[in-house]
C-alpha positions in Angstrom: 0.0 0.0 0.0 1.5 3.5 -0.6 1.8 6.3 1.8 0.0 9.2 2.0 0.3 12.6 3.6 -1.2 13.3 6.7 -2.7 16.7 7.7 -0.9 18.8 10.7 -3.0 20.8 12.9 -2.3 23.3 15.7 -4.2 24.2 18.3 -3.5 26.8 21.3 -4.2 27.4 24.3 -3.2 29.2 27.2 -0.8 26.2 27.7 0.8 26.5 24.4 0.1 25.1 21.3 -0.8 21.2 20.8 0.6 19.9 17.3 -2.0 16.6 15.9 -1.9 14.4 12.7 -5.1 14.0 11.1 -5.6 10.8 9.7 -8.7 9.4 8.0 -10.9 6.4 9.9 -8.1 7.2 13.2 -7.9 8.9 16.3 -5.4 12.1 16.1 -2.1 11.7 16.8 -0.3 14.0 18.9 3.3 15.2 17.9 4.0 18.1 20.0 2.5 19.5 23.5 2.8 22.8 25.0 4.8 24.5 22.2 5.3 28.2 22.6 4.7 28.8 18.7 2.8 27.0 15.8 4.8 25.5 13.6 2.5 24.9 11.0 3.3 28.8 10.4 6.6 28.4 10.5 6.4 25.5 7.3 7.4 26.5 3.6 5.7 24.1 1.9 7.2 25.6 -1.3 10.4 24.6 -0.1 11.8 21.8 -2.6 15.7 22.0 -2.7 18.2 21.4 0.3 18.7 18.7 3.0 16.9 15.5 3.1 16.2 13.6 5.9 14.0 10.9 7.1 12.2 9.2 10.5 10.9 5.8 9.0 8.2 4.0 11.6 8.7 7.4 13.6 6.8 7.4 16.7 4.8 10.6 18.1 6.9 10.8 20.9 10.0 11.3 19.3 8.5 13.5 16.6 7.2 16.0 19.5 11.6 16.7 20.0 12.0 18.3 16.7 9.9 20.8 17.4 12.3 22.8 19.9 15.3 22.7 17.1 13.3 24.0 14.7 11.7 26.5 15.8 15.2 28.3 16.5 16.4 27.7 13.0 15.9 31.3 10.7 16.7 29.4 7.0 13.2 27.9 5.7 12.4 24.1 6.7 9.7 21.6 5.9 8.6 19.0 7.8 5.6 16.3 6.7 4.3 13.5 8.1 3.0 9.8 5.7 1.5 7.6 7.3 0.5 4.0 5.8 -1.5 1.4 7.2 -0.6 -2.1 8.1 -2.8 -4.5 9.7 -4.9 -1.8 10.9 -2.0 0.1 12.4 -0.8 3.3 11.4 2.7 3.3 10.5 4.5 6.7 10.3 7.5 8.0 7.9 8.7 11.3 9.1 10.5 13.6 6.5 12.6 16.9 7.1 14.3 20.0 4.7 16.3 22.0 5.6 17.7 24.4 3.3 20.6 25.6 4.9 23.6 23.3 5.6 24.6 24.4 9.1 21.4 24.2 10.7 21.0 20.8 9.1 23.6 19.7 10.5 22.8 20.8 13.7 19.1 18.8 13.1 21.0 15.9 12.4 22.9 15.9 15.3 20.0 16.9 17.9 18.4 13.8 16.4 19.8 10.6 15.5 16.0 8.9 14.6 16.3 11.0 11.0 19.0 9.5 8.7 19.9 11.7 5.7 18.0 11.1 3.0 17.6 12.1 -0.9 15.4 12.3 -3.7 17.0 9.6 -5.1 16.4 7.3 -2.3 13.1 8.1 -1.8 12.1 7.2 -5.6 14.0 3.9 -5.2 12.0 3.3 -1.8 9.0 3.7 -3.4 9.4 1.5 -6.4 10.4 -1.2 -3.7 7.3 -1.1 -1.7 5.3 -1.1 -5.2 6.9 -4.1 -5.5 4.8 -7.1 -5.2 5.8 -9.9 -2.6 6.9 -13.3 -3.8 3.8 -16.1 -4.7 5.1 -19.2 -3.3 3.2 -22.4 -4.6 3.0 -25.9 -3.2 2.7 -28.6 -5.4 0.3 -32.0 -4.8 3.7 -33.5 -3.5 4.7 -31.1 -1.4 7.5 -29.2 -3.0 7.7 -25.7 -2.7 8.2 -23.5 -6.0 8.7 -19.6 -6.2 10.0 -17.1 -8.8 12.9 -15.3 -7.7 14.8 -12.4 -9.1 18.4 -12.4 -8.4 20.4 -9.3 -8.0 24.5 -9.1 -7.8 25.7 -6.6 -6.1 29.1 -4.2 -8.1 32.4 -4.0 -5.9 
């Protein structure tokens, strides 16, 4: 199944702001409590270029750490949030740019759960979860045949 983007919402308080994933047929996930400012403002979703990186299976409570890093960062940034759903669980890929190279450096430091990441990578990730899993068939006497595709890997 493919991944799709969820939907970030903020909402404040005199507590601070409380960040939430929207995902269809599911509860709201939480992935940031008593912020002082909304990130979703703070977002360029225009922002294509720059540093890659990724969270994949991220969980919420992790997610809710980025928030303090970024929000001290004056280059523009995008963060999103897929989720996919296995078995009736929601599984969660967390992506981050950063356009300028310091301060993505300092993100990658201030958290090891995002491994840098490229567009490259990301493509090749997605045409191997397109890919189909393997048919196995077992014959009337019991031997197991499968089609296989063998890859050799260069020096």
């Amino acid at each position: 199944m493919a991944r799709k983007k969820a939907k970030m919402q903020a909402d404040g308080d005199m507590f601070g702001y409380e960040l939430k994933l929207k995902v269809p047929d599911h509860d709201d996930i939480v992935i940031g409590r008593q912020l002082q400012i909304d990130p979703t403002k703070l977002l360029d979703g225009k922002l294509r270029d720059g540093y890659l990186f990724r969270s994949p299976k991220a969980d919420p409570d992790v997610l809710s750490t980025i928030w303090e890093t970024l929000r001290h960062f004056s280059s523009p940034y995008r963060v999103w949030v897929e989720y996919e759903e296995r078995d009736g669980k929601i599984e969660l890929t967390a992506f981050a740019r950063l356009s300028d190279k310091g301060e993505a450096t300092m993100f990658a430091f201030s958290h090891s759960e995002f491994q840098k990441w490229s567009d490259a990578q990301e493509k090749s990730d997605a045409k191997d979860r397109k890919r189909k899993p393997t048919k196995v068939r077992v014959t009337k006497d019991g031997r197991i045949t499968a089609r296989v595709t063998v890859e050799t890997l260069g020096d």
